[in-house]
C-alpha positions in Angstrom: 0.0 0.0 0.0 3.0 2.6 1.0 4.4 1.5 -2.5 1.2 2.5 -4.1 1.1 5.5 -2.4 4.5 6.7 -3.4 4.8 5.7 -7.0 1.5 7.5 -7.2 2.9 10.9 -6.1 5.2 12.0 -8.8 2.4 11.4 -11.1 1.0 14.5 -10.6 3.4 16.7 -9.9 3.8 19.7 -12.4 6.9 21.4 -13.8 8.0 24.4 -12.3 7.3 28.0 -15.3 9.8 28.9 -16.8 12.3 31.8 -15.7 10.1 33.8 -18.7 7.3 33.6 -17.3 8.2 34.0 -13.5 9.8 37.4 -14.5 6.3 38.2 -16.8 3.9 37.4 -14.2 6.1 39.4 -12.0 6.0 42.7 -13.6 2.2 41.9 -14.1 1.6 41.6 -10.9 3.6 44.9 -10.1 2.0 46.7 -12.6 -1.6 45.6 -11.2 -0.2 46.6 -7.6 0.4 50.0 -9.1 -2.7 50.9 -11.2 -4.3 49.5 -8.0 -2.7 52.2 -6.0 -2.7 54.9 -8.7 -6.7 54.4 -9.0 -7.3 54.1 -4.7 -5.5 57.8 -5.3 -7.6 59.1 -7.8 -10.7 58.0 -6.0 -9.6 59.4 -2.8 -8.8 62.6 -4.5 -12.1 62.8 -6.0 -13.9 61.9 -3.1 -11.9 64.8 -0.8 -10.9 67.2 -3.7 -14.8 67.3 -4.0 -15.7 69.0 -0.8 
């Protein structure tokens, strides 16, 4: 049963992305941190510049 158990667990196991797409998914992610922050500024400048 242990055998089973084993053999079965590198079965599924998926290959780590590419150094490519680490780095891509990286500067997406900071890019999507920064329009997040650049929007949270607008709105808060709207929302204050208002009154």
């Amino acid at each position: 049963m242990r055998d089973f158990l084993f053999s079965n667990l590198h079965t599924g196991r998926q290959k780590r992305p590419a150094l490519k797409r680490q780095i891509r998914e990286r500067r997406t992610a900071q890019a999507l941190t920064v329009f997040g922050l650049v929007l949270a500024a607008v709105e808060l400048y709207v929302i204050f510049g208002g009154f």
